[in-house]
mmCIF file as Biopython writes it, N, C-alpha, C and O atoms, coordinates in Angstrom:
data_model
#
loop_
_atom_site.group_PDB
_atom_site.id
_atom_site.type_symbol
_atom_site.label_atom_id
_atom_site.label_alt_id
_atom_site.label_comp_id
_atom_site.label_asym_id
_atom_site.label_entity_id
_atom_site.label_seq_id
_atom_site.pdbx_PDB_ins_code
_atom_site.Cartn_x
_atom_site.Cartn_y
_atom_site.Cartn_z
_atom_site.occupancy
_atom_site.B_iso_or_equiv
_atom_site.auth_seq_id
_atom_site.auth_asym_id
_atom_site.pdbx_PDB_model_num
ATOM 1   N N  . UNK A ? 1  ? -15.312 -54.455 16.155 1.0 0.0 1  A 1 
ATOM 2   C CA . UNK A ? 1  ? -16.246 -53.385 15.815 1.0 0.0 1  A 1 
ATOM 3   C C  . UNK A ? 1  ? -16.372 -52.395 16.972 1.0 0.0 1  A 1 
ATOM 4   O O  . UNK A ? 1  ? -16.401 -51.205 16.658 1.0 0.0 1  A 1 
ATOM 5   N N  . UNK A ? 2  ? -16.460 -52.749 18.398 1.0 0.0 2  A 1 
ATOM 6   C CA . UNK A ? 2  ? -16.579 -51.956 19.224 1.0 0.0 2  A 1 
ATOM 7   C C  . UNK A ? 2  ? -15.214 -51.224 19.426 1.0 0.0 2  A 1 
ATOM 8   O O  . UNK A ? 2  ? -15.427 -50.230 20.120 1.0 0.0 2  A 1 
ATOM 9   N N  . UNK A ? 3  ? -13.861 -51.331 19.080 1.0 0.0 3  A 1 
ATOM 10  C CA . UNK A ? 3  ? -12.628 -50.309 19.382 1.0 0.0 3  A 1 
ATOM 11  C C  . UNK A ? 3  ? -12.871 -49.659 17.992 1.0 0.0 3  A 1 
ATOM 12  O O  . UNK A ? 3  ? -12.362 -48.547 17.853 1.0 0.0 3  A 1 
ATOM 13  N N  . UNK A ? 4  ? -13.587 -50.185 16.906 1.0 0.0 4  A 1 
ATOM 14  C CA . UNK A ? 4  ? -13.781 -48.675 15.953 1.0 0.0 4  A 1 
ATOM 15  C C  . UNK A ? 4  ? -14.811 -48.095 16.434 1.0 0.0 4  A 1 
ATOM 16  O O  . UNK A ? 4  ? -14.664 -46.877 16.338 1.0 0.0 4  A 1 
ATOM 17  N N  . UNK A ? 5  ? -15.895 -48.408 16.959 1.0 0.0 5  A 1 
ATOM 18  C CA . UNK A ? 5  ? -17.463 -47.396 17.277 1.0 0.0 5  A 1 
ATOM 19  C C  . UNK A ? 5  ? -16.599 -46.450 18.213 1.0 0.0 5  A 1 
ATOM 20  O O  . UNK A ? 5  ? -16.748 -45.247 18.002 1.0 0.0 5  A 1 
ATOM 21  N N  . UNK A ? 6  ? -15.655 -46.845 19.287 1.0 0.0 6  A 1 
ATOM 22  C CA . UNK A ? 6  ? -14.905 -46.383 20.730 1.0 0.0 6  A 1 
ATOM 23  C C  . UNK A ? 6  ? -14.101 -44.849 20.143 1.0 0.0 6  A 1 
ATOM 24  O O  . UNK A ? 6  ? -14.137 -43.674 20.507 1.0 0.0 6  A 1 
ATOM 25  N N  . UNK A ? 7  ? -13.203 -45.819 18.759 1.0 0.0 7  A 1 
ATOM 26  C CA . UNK A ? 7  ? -12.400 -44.727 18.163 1.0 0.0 7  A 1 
ATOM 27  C C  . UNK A ? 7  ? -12.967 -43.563 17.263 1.0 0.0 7  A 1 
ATOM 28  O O  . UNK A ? 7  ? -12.344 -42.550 16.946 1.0 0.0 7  A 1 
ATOM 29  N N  . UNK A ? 8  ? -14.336 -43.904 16.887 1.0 0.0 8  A 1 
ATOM 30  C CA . UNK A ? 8  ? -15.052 -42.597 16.236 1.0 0.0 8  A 1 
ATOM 31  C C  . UNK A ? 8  ? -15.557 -41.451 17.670 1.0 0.0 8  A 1 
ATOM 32  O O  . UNK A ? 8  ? -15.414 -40.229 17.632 1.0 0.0 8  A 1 
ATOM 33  N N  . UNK A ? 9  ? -15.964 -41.988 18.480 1.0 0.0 9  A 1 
ATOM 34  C CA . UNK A ? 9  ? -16.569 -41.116 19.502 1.0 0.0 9  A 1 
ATOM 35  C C  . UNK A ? 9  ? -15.319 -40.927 20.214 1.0 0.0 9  A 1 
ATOM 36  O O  . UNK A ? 9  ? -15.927 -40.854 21.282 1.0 0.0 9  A 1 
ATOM 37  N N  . UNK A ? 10 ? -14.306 -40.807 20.510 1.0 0.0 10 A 1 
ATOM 38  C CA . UNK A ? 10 ? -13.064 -40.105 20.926 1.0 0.0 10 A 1 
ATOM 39  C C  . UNK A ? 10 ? -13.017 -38.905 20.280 1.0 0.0 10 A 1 
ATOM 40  O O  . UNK A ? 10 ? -13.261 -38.667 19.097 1.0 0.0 10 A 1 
ATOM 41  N N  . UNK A ? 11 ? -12.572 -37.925 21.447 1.0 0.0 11 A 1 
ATOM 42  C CA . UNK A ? 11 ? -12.854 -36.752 20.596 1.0 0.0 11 A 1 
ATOM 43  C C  . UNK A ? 11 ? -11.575 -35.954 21.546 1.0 0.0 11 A 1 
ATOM 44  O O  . UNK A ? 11 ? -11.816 -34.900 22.135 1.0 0.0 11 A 1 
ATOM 45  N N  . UNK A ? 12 ? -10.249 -36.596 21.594 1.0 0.0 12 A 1 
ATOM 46  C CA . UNK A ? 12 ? -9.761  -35.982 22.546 1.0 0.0 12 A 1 
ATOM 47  C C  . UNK A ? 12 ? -8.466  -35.071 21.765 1.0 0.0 12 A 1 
ATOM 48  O O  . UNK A ? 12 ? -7.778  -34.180 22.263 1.0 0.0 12 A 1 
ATOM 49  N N  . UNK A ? 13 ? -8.421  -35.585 20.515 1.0 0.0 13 A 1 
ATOM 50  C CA . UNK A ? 13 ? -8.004  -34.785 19.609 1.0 0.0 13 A 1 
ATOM 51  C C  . UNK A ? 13 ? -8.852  -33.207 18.802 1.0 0.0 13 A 1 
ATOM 52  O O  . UNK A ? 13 ? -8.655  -32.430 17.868 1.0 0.0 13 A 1 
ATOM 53  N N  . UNK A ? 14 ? -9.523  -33.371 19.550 1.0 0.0 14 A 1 
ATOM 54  C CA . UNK A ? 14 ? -10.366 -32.043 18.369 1.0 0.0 14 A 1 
ATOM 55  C C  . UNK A ? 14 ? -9.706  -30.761 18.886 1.0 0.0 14 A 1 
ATOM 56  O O  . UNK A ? 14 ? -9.488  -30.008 17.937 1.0 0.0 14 A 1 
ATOM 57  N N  . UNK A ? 15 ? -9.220  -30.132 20.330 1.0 0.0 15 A 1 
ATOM 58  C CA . UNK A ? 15 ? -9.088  -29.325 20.321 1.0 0.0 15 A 1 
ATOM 59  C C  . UNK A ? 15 ? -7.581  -28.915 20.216 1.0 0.0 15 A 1 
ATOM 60  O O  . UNK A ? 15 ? -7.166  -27.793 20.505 1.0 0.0 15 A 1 
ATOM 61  N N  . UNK A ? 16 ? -6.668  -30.144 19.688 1.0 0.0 16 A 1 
ATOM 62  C CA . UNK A ? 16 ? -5.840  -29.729 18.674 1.0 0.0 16 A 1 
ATOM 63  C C  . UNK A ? 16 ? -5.969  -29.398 17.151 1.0 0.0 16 A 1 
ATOM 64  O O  . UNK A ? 16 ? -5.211  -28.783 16.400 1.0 0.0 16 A 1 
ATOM 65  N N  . UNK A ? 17 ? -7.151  -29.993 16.944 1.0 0.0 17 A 1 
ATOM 66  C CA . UNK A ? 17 ? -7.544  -29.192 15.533 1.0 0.0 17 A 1 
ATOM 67  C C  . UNK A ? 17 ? -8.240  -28.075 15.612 1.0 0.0 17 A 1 
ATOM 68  O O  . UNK A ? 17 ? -7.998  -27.160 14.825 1.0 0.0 17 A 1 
ATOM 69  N N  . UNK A ? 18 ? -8.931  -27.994 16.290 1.0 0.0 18 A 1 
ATOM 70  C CA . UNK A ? 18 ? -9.557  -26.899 16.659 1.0 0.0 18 A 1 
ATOM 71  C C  . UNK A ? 18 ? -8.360  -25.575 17.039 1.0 0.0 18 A 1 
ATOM 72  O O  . UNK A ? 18 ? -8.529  -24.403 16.699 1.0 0.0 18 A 1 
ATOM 73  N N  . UNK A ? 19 ? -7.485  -25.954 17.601 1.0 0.0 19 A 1 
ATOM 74  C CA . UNK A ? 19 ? -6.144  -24.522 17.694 1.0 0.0 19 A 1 
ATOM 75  C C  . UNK A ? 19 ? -5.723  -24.892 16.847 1.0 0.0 19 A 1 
ATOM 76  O O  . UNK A ? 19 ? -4.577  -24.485 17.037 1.0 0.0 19 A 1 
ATOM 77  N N  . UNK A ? 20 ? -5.667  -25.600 15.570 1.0 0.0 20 A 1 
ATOM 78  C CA . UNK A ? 20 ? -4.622  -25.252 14.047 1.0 0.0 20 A 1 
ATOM 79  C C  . UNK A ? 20 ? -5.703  -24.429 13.623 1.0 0.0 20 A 1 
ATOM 80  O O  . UNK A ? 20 ? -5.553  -23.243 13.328 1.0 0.0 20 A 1 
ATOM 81  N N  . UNK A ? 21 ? -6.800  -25.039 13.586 1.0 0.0 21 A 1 
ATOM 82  C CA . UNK A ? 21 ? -7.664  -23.733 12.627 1.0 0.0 21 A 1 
ATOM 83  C C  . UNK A ? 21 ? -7.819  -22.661 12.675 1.0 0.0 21 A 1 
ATOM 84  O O  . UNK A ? 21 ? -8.010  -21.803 11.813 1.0 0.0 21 A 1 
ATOM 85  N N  . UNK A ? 22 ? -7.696  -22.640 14.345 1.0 0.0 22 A 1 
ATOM 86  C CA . UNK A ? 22 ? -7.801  -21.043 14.628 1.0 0.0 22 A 1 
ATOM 87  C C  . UNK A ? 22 ? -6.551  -20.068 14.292 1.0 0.0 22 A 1 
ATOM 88  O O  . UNK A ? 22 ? -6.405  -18.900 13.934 1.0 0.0 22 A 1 
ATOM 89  N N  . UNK A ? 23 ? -5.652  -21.284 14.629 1.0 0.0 23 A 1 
ATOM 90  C CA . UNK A ? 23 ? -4.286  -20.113 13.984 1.0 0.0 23 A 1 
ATOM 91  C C  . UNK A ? 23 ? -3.750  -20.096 12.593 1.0 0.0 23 A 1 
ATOM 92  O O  . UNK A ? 23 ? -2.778  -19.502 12.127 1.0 0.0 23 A 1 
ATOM 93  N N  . UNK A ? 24 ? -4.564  -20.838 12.083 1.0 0.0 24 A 1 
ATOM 94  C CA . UNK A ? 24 ? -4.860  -20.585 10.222 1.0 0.0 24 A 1 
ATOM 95  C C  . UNK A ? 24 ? -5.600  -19.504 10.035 1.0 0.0 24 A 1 
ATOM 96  O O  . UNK A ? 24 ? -5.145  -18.460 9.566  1.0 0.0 24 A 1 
ATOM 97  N N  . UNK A ? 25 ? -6.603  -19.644 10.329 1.0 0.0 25 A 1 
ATOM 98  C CA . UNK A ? 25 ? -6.881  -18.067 10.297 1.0 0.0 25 A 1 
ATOM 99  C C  . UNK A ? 25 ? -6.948  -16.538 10.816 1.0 0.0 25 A 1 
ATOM 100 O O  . UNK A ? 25 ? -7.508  -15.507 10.444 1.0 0.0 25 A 1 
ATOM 101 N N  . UNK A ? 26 ? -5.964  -16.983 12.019 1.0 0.0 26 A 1 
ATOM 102 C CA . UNK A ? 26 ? -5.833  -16.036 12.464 1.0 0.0 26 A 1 
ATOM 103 C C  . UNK A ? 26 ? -4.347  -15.551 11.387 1.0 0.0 26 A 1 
ATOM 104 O O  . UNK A ? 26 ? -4.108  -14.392 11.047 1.0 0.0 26 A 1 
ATOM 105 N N  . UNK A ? 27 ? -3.649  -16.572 11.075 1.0 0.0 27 A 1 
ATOM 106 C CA . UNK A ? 27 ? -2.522  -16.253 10.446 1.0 0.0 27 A 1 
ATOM 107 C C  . UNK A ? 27 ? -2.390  -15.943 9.034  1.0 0.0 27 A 1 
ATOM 108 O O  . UNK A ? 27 ? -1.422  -15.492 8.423  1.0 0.0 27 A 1 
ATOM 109 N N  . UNK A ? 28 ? -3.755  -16.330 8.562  1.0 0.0 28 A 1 
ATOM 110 C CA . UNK A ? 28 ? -4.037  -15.870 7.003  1.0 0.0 28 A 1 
ATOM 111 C C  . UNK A ? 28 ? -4.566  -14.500 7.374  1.0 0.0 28 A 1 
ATOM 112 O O  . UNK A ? 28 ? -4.197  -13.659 6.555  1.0 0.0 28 A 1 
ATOM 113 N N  . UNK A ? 29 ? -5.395  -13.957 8.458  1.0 0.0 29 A 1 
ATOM 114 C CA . UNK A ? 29 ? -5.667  -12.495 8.589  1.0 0.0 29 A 1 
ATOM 115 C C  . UNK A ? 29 ? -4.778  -11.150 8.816  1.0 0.0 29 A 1 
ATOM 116 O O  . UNK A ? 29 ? -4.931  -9.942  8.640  1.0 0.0 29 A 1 
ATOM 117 N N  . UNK A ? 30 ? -3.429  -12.310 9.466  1.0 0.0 30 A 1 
ATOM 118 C CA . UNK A ? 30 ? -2.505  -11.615 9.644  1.0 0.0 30 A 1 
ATOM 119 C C  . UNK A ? 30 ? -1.240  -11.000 8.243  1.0 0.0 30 A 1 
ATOM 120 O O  . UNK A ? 30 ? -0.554  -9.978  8.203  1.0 0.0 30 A 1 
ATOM 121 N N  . UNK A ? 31 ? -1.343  -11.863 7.507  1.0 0.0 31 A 1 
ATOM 122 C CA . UNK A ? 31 ? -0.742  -12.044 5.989  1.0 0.0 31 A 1 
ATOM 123 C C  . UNK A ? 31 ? -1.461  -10.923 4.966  1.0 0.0 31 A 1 
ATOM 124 O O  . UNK A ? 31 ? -1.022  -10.000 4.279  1.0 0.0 31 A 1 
ATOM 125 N N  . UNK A ? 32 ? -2.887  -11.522 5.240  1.0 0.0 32 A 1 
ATOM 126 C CA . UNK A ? 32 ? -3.451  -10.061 4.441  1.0 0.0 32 A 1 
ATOM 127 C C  . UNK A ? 32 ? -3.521  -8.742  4.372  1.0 0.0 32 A 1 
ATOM 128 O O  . UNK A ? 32 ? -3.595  -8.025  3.374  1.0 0.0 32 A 1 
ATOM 129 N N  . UNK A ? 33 ? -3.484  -8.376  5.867  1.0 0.0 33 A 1 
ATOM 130 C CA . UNK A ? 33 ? -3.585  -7.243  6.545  1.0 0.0 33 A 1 
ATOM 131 C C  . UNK A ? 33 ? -2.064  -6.759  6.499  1.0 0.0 33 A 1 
ATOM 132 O O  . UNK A ? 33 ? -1.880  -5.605  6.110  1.0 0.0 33 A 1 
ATOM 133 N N  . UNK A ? 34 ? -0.994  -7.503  6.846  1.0 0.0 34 A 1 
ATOM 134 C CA . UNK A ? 34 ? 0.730   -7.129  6.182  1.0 0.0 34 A 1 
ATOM 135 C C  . UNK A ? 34 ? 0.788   -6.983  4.848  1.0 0.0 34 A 1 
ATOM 136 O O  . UNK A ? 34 ? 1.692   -6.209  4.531  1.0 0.0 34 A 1 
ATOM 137 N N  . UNK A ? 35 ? -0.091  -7.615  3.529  1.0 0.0 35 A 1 
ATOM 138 C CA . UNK A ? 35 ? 0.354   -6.736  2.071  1.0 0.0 35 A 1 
ATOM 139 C C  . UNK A ? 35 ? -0.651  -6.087  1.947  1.0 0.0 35 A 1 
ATOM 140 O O  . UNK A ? 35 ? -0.491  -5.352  0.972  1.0 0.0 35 A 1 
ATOM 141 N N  . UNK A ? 36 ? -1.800  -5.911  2.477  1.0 0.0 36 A 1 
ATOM 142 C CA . UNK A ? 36 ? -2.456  -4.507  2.287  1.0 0.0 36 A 1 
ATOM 143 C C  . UNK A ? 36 ? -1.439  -3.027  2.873  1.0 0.0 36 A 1 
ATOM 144 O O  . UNK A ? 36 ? -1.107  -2.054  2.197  1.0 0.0 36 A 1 
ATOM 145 N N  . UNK A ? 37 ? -1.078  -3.359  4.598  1.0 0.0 37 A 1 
ATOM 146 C CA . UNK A ? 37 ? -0.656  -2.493  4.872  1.0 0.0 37 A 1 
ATOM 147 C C  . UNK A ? 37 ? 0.682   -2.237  3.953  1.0 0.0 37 A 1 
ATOM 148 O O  . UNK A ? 37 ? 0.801   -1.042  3.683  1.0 0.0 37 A 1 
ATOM 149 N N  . UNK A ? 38 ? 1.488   -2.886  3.529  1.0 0.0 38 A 1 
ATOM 150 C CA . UNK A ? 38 ? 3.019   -3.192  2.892  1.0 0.0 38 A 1 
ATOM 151 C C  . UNK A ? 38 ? 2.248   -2.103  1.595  1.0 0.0 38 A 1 
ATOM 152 O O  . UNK A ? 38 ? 2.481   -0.895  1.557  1.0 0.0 38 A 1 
ATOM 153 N N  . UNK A ? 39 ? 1.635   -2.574  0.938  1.0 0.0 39 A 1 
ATOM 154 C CA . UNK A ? 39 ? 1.287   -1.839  -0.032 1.0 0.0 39 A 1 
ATOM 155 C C  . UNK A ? 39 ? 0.911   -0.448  -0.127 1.0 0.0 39 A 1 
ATOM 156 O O  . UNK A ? 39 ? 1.040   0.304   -1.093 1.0 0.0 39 A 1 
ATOM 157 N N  . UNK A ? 40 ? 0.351   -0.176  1.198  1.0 0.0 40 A 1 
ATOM 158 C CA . UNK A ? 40 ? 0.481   1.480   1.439  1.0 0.0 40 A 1 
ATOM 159 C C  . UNK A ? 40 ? 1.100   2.257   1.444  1.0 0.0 40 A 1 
ATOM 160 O O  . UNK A ? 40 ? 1.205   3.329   0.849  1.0 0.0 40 A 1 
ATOM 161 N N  . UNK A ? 41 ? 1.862   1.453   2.562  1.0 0.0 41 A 1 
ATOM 162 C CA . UNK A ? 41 ? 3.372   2.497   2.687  1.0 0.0 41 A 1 
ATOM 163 C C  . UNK A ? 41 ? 4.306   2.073   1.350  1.0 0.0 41 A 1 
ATOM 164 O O  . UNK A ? 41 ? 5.040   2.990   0.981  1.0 0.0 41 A 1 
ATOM 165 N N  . UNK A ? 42 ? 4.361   1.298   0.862  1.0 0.0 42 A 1 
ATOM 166 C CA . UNK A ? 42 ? 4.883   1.818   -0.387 1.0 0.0 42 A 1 
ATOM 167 C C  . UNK A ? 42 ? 4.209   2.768   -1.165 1.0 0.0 42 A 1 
ATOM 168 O O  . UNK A ? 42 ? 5.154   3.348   -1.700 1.0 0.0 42 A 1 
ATOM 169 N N  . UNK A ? 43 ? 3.290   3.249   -1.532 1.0 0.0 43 A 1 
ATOM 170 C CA . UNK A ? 43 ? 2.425   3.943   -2.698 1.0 0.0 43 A 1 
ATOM 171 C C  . UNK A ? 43 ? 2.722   5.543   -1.547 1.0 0.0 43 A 1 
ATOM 172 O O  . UNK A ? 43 ? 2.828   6.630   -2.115 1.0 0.0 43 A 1 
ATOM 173 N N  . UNK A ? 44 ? 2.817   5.474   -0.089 1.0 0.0 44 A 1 
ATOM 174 C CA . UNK A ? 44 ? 3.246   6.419   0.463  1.0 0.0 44 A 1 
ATOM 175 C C  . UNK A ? 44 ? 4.675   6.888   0.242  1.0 0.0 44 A 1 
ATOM 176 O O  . UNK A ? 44 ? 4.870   8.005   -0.236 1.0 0.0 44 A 1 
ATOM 177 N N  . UNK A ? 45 ? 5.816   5.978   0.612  1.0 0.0 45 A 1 
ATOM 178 C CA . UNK A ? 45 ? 7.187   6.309   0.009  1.0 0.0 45 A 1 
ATOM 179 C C  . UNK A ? 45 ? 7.126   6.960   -1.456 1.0 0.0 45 A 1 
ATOM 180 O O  . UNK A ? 45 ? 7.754   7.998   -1.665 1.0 0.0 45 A 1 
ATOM 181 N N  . UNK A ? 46 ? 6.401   6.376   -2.434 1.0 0.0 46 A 1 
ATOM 182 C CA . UNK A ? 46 ? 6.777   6.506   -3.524 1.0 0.0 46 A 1 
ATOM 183 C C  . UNK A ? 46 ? 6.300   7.730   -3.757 1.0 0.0 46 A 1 
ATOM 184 O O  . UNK A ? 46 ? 6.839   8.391   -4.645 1.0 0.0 46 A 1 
ATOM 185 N N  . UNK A ? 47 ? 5.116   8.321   -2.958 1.0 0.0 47 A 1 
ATOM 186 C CA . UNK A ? 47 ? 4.340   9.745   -3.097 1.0 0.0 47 A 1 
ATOM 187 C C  . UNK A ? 47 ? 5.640   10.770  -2.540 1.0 0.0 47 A 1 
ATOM 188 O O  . UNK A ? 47 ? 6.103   11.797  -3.035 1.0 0.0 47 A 1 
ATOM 189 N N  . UNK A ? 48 ? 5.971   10.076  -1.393 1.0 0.0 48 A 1 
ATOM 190 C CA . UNK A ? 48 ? 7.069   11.299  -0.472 1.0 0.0 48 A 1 
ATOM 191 C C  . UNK A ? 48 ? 8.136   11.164  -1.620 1.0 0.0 48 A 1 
ATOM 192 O O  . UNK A ? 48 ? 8.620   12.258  -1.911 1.0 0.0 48 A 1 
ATOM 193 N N  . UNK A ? 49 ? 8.521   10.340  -2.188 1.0 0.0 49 A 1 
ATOM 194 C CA . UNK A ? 49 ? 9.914   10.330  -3.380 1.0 0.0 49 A 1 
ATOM 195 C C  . UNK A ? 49 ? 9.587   11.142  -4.068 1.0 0.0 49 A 1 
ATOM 196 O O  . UNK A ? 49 ? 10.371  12.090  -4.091 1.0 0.0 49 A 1 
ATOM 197 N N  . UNK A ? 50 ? 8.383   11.267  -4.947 1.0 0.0 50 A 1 
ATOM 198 C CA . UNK A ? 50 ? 8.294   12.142  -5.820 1.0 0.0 50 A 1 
ATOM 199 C C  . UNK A ? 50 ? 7.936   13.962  -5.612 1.0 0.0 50 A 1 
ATOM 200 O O  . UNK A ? 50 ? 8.028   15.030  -6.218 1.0 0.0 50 A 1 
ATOM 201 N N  . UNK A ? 51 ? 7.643   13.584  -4.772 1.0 0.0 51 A 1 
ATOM 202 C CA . UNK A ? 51 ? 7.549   15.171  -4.099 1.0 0.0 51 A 1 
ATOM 203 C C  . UNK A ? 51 ? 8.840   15.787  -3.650 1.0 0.0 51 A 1 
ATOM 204 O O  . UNK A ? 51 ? 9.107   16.984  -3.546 1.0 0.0 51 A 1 
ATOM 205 N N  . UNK A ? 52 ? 9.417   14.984  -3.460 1.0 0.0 52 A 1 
ATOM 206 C CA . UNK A ? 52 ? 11.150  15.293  -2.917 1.0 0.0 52 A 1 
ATOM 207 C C  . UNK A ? 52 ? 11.724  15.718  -4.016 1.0 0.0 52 A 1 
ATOM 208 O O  . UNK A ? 52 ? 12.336  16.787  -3.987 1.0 0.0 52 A 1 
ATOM 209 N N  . UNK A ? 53 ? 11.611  14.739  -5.545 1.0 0.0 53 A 1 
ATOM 210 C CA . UNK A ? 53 ? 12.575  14.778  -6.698 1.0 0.0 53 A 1 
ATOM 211 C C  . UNK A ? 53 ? 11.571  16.286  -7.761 1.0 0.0 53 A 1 
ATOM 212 O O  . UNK A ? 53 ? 12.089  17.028  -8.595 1.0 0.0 53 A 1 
ATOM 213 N N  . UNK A ? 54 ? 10.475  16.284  -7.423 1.0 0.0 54 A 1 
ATOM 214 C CA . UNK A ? 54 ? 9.663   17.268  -7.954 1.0 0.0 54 A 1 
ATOM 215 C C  . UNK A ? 54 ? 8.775   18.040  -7.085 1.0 0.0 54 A 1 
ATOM 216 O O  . UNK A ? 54 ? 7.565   17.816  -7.120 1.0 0.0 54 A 1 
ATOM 217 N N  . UNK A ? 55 ? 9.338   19.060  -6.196 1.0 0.0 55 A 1 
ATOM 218 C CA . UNK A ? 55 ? 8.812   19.606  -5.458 1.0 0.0 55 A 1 
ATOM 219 C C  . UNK A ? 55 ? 7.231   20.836  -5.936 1.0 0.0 55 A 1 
ATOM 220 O O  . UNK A ? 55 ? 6.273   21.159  -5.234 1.0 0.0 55 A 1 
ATOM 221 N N  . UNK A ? 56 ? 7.437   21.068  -6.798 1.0 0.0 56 A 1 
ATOM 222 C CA . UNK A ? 56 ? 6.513   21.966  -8.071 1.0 0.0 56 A 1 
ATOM 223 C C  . UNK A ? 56 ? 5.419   21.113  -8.506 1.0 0.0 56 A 1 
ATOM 224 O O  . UNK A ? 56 ? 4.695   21.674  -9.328 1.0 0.0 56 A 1 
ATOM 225 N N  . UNK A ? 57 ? 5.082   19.935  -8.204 1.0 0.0 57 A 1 
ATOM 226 C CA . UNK A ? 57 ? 4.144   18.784  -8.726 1.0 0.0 57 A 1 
ATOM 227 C C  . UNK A ? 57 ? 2.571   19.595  -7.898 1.0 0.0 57 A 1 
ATOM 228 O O  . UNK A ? 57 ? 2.496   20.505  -7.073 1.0 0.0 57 A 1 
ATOM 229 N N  . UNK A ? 58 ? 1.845   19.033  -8.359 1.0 0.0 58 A 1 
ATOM 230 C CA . UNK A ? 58 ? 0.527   19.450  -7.975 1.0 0.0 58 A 1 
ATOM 231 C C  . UNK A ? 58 ? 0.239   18.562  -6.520 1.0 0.0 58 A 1 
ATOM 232 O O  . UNK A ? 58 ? -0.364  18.915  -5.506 1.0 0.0 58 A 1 
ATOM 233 N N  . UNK A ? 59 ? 0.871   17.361  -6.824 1.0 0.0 59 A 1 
ATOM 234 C CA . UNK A ? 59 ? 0.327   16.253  -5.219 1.0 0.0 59 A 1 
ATOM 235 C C  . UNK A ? 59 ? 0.748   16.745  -4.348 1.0 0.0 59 A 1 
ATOM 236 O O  . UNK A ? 59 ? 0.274   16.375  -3.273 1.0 0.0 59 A 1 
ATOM 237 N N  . UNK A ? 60 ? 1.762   17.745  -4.310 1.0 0.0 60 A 1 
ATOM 238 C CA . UNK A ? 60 ? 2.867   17.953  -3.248 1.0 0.0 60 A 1 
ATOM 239 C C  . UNK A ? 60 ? 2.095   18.393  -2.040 1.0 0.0 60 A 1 
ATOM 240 O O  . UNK A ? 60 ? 2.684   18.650  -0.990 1.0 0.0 60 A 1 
#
């Protein structure tokens, strides 16, 4: 009983969990923020395409 009471209060692992979590979310913030931005610049390309193929358009 006392090397399990020993092995709950060990705590010399936490701040390897403690750096996965952080780079879980640092790496899910990073993912989101790449298809938000991804998604811009496409809807931007696709604005500059059409202004190219229809220069007379009103967006131009």
């Amino acid at each position: 009983m006392k090397t399990f009471i020993k092995m709950l209060k060990d705590d010399s692992g936490a701040s390897a969990a403690e750096y996965a979590l952080i780079l879980a979310i640092v790496g899910t913030g990073i993912a989101i923020a790449a298809i938000l931005l991804g998604g811009a610049i496409g809807g931007a390309m696709n604005s500059a395409s059409n202004c190219i193929n229809n220069p007379n358009s009103t967006t131009c």
